[in-house]
mmCIF file as Biopython writes it, N, C-alpha, C and O atoms, coordinates in Angstrom:
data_model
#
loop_
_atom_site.group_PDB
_atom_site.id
_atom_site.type_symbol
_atom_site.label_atom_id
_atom_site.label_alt_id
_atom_site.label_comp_id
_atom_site.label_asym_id
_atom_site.label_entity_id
_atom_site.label_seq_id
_atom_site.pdbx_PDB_ins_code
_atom_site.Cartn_x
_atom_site.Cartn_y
_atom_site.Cartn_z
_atom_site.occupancy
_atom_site.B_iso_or_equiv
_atom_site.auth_seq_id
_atom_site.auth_asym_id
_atom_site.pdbx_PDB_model_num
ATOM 1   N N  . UNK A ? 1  ? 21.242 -18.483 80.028 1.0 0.0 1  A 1 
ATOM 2   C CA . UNK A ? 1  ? 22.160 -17.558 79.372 1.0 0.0 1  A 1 
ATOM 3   C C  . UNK A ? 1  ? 21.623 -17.297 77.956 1.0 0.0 1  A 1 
ATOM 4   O O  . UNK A ? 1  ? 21.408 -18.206 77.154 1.0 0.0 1  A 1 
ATOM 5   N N  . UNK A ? 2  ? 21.423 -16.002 77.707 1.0 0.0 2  A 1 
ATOM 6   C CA . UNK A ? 2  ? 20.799 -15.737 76.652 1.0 0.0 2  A 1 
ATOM 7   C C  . UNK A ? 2  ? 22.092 -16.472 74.818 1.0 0.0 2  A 1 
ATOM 8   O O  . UNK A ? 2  ? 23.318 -16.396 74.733 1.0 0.0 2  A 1 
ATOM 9   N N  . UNK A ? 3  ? 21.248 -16.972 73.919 1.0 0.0 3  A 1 
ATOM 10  C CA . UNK A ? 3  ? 22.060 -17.351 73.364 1.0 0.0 3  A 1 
ATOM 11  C C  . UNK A ? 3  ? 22.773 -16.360 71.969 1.0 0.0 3  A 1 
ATOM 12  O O  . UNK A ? 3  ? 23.817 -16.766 71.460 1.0 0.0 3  A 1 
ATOM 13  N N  . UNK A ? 4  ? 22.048 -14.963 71.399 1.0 0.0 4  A 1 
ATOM 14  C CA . UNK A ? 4  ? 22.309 -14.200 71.044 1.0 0.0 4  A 1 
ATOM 15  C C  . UNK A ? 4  ? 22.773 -12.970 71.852 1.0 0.0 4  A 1 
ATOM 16  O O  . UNK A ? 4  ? 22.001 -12.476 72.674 1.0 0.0 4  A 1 
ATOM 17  N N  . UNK A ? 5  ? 23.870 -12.511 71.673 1.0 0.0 5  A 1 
ATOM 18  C CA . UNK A ? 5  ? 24.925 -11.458 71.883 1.0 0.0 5  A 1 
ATOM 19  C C  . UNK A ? 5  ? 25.385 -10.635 71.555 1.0 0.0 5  A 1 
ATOM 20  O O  . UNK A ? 5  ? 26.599 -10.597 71.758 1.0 0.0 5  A 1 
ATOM 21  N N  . UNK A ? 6  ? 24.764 -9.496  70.869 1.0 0.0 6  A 1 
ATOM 22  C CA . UNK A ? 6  ? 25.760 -8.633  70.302 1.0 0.0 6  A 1 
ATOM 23  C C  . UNK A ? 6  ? 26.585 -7.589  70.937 1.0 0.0 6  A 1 
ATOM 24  O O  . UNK A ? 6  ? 26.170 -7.053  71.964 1.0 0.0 6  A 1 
ATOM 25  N N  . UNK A ? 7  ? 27.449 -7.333  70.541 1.0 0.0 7  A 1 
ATOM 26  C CA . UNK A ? 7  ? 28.357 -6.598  70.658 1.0 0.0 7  A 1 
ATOM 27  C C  . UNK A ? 7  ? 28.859 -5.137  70.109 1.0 0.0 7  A 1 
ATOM 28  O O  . UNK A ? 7  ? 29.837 -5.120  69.361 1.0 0.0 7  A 1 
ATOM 29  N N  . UNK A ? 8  ? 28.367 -4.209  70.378 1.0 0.0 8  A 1 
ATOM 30  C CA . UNK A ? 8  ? 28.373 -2.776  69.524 1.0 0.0 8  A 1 
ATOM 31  C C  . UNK A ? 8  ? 30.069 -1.857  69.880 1.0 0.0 8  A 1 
ATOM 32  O O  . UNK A ? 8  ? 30.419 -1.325  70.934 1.0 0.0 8  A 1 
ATOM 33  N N  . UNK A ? 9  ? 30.613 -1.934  68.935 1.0 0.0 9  A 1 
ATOM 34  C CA . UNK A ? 9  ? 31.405 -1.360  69.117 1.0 0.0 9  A 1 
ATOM 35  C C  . UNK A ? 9  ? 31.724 0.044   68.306 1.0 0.0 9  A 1 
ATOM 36  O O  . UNK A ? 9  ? 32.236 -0.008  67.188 1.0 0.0 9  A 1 
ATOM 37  N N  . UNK A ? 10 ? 31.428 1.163   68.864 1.0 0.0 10 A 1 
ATOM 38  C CA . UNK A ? 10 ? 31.641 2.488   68.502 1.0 0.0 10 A 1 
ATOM 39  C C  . UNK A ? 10 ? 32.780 3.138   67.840 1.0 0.0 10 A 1 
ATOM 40  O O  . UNK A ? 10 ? 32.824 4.022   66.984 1.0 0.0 10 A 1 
ATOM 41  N N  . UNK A ? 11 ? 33.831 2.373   68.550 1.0 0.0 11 A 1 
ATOM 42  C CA . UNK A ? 11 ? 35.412 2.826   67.800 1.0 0.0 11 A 1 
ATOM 43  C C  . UNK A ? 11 ? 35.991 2.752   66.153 1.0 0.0 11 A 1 
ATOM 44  O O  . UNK A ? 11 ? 36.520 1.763   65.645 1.0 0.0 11 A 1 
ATOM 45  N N  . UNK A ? 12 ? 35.826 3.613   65.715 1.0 0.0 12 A 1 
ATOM 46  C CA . UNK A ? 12 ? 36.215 3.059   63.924 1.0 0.0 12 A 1 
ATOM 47  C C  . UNK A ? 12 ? 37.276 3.708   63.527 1.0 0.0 12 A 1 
ATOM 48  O O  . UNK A ? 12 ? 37.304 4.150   62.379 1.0 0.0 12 A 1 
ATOM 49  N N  . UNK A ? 13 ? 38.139 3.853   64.227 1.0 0.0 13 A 1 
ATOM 50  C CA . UNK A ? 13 ? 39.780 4.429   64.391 1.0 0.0 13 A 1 
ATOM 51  C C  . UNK A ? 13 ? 40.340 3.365   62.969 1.0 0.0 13 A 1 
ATOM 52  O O  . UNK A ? 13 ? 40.839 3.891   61.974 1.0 0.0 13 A 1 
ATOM 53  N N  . UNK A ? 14 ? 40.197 2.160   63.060 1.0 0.0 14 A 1 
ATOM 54  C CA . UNK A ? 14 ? 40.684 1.412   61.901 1.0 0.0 14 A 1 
ATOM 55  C C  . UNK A ? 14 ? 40.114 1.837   60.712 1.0 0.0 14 A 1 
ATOM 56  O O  . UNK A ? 14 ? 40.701 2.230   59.703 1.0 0.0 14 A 1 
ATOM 57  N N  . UNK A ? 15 ? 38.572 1.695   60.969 1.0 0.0 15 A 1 
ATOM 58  C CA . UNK A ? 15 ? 38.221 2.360   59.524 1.0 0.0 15 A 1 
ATOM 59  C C  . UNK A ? 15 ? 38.332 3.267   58.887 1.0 0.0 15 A 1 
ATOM 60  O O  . UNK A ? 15 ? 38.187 3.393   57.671 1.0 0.0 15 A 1 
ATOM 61  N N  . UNK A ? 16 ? 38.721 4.308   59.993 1.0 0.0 16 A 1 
ATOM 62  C CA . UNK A ? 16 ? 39.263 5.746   59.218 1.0 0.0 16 A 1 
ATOM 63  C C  . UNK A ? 16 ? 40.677 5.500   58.516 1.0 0.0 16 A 1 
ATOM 64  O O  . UNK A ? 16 ? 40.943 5.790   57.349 1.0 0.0 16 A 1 
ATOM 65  N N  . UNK A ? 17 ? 41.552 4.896   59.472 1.0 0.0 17 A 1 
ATOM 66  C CA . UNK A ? 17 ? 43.037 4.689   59.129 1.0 0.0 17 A 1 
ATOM 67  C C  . UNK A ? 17 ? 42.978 4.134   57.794 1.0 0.0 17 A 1 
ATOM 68  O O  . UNK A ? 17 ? 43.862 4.568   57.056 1.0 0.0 17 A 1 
ATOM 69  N N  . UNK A ? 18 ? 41.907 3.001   57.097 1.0 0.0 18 A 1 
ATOM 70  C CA . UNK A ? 18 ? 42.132 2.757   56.332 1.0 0.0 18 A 1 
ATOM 71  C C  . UNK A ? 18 ? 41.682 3.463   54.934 1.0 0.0 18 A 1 
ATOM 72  O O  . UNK A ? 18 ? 42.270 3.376   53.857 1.0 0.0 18 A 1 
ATOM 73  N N  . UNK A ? 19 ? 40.710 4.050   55.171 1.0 0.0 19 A 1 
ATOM 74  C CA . UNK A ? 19 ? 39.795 4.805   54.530 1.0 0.0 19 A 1 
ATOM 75  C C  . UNK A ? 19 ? 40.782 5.655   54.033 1.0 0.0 19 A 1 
ATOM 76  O O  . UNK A ? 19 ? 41.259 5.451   52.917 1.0 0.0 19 A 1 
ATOM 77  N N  . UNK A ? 20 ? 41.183 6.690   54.811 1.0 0.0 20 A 1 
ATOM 78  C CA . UNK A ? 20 ? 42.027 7.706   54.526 1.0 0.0 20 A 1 
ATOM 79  C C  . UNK A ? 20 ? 43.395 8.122   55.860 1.0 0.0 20 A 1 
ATOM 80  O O  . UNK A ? 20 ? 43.396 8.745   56.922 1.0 0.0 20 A 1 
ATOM 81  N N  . UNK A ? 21 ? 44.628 7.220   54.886 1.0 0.0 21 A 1 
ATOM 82  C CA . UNK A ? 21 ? 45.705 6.954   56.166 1.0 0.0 21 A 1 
ATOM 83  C C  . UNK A ? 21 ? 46.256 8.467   56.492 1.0 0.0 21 A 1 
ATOM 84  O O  . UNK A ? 21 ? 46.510 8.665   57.680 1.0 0.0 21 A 1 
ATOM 85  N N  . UNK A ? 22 ? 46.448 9.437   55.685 1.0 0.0 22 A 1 
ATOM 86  C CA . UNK A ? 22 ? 46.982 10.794  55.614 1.0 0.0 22 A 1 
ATOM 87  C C  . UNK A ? 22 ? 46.441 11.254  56.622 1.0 0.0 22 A 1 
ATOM 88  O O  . UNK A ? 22 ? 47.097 11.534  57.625 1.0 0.0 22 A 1 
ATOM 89  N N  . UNK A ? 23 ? 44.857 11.451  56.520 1.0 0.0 23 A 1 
ATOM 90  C CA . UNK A ? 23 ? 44.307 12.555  57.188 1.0 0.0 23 A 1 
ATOM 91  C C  . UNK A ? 23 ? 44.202 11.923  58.458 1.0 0.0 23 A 1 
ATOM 92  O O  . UNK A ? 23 ? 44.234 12.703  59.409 1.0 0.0 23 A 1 
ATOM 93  N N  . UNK A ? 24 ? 44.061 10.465  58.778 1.0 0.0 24 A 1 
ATOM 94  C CA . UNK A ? 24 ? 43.845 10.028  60.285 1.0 0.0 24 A 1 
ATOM 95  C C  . UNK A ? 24 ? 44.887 10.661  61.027 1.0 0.0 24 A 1 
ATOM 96  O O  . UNK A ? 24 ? 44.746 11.506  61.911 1.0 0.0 24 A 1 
ATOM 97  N N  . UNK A ? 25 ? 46.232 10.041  60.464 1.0 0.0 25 A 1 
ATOM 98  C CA . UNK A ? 25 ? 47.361 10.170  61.090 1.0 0.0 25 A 1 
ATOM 99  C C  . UNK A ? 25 ? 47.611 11.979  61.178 1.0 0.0 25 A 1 
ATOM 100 O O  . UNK A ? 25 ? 48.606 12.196  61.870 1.0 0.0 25 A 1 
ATOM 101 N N  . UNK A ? 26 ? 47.027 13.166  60.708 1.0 0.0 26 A 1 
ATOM 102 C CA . UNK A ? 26 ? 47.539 14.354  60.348 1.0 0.0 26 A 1 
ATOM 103 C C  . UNK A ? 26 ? 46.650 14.785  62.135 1.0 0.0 26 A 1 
ATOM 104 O O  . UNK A ? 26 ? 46.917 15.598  63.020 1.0 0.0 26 A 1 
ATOM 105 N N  . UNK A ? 27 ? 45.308 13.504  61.915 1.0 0.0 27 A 1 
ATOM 106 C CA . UNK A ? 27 ? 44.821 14.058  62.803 1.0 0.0 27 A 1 
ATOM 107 C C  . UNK A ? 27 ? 45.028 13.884  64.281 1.0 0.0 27 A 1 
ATOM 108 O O  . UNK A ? 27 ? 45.126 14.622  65.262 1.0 0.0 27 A 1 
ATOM 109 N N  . UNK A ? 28 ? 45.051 12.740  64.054 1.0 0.0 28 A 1 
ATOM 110 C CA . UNK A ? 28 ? 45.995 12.090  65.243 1.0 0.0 28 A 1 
ATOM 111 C C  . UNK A ? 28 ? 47.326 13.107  65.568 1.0 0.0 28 A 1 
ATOM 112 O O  . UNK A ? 28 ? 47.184 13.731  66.619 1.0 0.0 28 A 1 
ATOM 113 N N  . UNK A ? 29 ? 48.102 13.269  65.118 1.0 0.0 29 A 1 
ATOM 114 C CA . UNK A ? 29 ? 49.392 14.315  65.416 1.0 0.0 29 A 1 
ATOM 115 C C  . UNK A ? 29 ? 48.728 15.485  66.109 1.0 0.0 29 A 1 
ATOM 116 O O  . UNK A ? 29 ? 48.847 15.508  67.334 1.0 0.0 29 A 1 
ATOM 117 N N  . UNK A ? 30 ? 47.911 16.656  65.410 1.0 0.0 30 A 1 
ATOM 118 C CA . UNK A ? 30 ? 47.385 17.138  66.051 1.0 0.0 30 A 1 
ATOM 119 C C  . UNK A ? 30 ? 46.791 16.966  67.302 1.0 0.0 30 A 1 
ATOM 120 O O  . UNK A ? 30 ? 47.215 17.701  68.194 1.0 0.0 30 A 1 
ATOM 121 N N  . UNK A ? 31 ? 45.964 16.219  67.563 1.0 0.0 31 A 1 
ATOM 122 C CA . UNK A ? 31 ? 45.612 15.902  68.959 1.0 0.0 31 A 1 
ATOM 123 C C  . UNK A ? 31 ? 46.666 15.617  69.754 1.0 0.0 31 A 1 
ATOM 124 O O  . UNK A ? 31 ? 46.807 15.912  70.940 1.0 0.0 31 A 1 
ATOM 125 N N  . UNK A ? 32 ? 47.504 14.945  68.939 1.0 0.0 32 A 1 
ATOM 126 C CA . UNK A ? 32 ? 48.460 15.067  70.539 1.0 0.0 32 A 1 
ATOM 127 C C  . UNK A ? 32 ? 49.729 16.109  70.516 1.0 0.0 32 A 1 
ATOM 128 O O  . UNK A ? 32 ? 50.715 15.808  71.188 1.0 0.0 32 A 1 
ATOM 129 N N  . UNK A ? 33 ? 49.728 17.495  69.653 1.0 0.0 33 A 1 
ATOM 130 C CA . UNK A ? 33 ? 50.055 18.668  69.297 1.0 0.0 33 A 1 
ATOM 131 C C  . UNK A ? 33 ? 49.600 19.058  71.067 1.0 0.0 33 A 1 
ATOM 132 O O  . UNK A ? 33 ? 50.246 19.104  72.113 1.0 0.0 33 A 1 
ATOM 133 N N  . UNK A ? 34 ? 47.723 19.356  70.591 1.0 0.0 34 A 1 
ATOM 134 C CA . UNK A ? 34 ? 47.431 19.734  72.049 1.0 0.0 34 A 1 
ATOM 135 C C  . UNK A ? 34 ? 47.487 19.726  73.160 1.0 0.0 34 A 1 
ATOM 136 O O  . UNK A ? 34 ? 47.532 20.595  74.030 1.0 0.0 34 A 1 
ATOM 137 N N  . UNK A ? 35 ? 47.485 18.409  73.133 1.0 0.0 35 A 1 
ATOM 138 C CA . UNK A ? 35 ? 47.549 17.276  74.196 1.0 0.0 35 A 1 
ATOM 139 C C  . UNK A ? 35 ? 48.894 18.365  75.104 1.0 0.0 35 A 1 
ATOM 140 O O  . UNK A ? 35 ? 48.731 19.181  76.012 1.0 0.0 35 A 1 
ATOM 141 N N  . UNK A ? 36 ? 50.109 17.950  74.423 1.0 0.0 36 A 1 
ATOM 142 C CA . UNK A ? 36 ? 51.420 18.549  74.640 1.0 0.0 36 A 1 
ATOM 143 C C  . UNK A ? 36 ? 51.437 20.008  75.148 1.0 0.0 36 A 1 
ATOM 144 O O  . UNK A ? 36 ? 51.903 20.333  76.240 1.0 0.0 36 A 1 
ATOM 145 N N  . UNK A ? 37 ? 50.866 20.885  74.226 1.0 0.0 37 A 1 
ATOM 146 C CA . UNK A ? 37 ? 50.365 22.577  74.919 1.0 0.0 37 A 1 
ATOM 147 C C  . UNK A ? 37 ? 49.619 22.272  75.885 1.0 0.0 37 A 1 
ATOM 148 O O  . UNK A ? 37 ? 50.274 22.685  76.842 1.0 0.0 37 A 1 
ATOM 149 N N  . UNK A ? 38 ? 48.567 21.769  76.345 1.0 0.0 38 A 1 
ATOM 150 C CA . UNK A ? 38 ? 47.733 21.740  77.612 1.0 0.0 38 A 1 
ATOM 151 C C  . UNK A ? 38 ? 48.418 21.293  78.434 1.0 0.0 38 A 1 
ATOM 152 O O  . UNK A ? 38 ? 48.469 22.061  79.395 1.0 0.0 38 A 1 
ATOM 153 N N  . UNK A ? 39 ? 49.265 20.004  78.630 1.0 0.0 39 A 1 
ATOM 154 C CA . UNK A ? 39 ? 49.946 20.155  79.729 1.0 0.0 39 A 1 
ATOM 155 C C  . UNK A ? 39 ? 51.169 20.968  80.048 1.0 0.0 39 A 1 
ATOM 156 O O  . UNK A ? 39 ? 51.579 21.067  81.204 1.0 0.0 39 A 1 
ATOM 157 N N  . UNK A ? 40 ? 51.824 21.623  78.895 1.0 0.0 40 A 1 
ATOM 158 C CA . UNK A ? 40 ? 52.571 22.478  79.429 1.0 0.0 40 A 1 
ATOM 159 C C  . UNK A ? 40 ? 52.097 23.813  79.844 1.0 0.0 40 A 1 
ATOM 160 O O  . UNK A ? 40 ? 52.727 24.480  80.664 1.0 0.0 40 A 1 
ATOM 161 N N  . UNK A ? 41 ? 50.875 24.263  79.232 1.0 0.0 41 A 1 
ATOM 162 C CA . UNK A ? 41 ? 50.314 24.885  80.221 1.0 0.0 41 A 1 
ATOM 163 C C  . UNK A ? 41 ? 49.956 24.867  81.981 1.0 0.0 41 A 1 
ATOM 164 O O  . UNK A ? 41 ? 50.359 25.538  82.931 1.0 0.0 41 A 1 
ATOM 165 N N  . UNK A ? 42 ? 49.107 23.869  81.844 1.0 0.0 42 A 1 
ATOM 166 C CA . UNK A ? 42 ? 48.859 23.273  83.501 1.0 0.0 42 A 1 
ATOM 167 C C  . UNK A ? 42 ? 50.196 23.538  84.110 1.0 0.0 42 A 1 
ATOM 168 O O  . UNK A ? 42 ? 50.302 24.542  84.813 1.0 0.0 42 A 1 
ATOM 169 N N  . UNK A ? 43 ? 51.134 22.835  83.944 1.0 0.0 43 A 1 
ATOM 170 C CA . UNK A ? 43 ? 52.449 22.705  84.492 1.0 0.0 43 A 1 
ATOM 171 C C  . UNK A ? 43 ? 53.236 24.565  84.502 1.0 0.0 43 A 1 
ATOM 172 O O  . UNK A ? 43 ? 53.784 25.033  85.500 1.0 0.0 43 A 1 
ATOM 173 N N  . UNK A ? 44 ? 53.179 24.849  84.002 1.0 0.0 44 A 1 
ATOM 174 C CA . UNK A ? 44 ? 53.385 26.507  83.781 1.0 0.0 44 A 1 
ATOM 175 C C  . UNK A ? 44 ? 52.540 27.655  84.490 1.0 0.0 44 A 1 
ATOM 176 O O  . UNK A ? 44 ? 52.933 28.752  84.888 1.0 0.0 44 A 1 
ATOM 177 N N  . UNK A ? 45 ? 51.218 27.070  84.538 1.0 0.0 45 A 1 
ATOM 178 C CA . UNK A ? 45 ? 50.395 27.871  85.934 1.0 0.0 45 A 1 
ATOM 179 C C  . UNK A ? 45 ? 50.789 26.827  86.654 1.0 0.0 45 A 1 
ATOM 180 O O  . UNK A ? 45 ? 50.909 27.886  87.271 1.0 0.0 45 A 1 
ATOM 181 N N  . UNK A ? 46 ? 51.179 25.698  87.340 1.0 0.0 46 A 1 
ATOM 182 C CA . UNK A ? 46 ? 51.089 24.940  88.691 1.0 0.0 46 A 1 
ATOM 183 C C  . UNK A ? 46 ? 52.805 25.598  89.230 1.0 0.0 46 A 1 
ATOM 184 O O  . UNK A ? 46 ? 53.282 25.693  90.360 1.0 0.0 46 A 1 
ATOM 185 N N  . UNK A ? 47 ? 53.252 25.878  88.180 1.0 0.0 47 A 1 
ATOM 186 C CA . UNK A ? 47 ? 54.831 26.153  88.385 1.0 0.0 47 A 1 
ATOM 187 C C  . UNK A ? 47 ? 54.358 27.496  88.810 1.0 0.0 47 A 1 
ATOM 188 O O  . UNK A ? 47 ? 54.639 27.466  90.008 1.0 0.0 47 A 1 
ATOM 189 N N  . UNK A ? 48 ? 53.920 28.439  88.628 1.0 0.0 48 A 1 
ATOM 190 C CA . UNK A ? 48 ? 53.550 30.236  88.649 1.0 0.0 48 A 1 
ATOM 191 C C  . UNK A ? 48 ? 53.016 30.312  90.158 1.0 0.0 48 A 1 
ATOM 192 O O  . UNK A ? 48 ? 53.605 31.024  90.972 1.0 0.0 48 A 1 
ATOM 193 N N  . UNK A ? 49 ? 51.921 29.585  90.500 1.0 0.0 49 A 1 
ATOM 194 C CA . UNK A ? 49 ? 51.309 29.432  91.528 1.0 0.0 49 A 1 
ATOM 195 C C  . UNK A ? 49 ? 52.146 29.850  92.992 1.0 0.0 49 A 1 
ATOM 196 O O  . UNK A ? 49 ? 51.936 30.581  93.960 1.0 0.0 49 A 1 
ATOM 197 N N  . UNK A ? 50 ? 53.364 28.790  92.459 1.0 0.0 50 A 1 
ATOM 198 C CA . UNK A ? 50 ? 53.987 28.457  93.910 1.0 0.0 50 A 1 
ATOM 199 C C  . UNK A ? 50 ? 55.360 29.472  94.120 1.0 0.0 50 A 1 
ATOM 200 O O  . UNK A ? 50 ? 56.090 29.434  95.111 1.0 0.0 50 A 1 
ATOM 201 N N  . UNK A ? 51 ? 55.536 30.424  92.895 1.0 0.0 51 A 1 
ATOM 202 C CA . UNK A ? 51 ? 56.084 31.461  93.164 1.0 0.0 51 A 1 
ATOM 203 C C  . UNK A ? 51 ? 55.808 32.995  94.423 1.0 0.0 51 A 1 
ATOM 204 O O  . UNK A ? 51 ? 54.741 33.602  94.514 1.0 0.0 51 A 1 
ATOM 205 N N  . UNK A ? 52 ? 56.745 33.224  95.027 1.0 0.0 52 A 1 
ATOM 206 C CA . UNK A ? 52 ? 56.108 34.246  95.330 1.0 0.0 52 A 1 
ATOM 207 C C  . UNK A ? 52 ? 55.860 35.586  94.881 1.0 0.0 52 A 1 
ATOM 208 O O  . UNK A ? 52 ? 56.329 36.058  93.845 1.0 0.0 52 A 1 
ATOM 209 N N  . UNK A ? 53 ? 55.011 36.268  95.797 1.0 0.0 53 A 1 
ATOM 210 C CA . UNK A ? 53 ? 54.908 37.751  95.272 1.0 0.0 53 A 1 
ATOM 211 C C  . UNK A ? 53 ? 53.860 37.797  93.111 1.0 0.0 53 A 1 
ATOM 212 O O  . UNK A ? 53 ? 53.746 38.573  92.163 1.0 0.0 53 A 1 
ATOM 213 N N  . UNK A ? 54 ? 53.431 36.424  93.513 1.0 0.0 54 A 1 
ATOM 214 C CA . UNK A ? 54 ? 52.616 36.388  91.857 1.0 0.0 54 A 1 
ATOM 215 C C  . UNK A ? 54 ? 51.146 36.215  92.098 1.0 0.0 54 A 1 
ATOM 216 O O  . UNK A ? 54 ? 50.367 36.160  91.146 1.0 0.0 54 A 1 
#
């Protein structure tokens, strides 16, 4: 078993949060702004679909 290990971790969600808490969180909201329109989209064509005569 090798006895060095590293571990790379890509995620720096904390470091932003701490860096700058405003803009993470402004950004964060946004994304899930979208998040929210895209599926009510999907759901709004899946709802249209099964109408008739459309």
């Amino acid at each position: 078993m090798p006895g060095d290990i590293v571990v790379q971790d890509s995620d720096d969600r904390s470091e932003r949060m701490i860096k700058d808490p405003g803009r993470y969180f402004a950004e964060a909201r946004e994304r899930a702004e979208r998040e929210v329109r895209r599926e009510a989209e999907v759901r709004k064509d899946a709802a249209g679909q099964d109408e008739p005569g459309e």
